[in-house]
VMD Tcl script that draws the C-alpha trace (Angstrom):
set ca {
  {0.00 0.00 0.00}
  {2.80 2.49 0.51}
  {4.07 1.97 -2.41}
  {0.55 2.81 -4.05}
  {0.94 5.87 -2.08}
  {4.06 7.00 -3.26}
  {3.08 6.83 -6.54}
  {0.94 9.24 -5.80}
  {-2.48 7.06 -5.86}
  {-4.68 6.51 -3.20}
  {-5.23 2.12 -2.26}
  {-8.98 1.27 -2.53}
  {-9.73 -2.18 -0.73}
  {-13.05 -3.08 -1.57}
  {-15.64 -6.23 -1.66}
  {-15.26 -8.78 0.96}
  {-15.03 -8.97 4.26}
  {-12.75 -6.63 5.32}
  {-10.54 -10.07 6.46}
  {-8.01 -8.64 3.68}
  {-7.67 -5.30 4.98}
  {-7.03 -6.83 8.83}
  {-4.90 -9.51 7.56}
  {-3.16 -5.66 6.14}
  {-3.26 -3.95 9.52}
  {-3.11 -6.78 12.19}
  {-1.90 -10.34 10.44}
  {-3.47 -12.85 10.83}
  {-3.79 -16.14 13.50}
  {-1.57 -18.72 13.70}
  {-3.00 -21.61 13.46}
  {-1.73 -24.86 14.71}
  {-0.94 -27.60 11.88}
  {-3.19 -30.08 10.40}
  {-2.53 -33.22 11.85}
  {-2.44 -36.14 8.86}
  {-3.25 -38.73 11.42}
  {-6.44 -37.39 13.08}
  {-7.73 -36.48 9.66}
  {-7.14 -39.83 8.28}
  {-8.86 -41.18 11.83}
  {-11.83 -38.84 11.17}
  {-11.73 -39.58 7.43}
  {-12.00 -43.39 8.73}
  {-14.93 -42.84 11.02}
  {-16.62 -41.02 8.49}
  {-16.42 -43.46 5.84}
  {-17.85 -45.68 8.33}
  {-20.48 -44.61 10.30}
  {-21.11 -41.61 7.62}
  {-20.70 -37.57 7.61}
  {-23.82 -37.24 9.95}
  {-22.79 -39.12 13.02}
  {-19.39 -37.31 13.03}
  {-21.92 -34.36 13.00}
  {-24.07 -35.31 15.54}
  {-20.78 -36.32 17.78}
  {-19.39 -32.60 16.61}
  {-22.62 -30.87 18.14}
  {-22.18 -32.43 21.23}
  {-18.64 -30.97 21.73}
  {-18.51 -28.07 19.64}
  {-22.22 -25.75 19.02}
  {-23.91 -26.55 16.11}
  {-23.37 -23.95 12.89}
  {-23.37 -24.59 9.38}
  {-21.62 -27.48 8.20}
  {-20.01 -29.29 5.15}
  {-17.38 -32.27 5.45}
  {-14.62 -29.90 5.36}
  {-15.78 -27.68 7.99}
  {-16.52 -30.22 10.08}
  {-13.34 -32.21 9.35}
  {-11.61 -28.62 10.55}
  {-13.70 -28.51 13.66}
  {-13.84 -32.02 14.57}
  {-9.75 -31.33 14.18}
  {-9.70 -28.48 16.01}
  {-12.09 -29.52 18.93}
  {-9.57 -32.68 18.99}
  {-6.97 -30.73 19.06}
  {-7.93 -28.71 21.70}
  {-8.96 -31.94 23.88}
  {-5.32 -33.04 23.90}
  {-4.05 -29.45 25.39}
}
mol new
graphics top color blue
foreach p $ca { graphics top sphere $p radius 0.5 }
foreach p [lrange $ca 0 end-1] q [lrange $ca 1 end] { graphics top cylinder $p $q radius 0.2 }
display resetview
């Protein structure tokens, strides 16, 4: 953006979120790593018993919100993750 600037031009950030312009001003969250083995667990279980029981067992740890396989892979990851801590 300072460069922008120096040329003389004024940055526009527009559309979105505004997650850009933070990501600008503050960074962003680090995040800890995916971990293969829980995924390929979770993957297993899925397969398995199917995406909706690892949904159902999601809701009961973490509250319910809108969710795909990948999002729930992340959170069912995540809520893991945070178990072991």
């Amino acid at each position: 953006m300072s460069a922008i600037r120096a040329r003389g031009r004024l940055p526009l950030l527009v559309g979105g979120t505004m997650l850009y312009f933070k990501a600008l001003t503050e960074g962003l969250s680090t995040l800890p790593p995916a971990d293969p083995a829980t995924r390929a667990a979770l993957d297993a279980r899925a397969a398995a018993s199917g995406w909706p029981a690892l949904h159902a067992e999601l809701a009961r740890i973490d509250p319910p919100r809108r969710r795909g396989s990948r999002r729930t892979m992340r959170n069912a990851s995540s809520a893991r993750w945070k178990s072991t801590r």
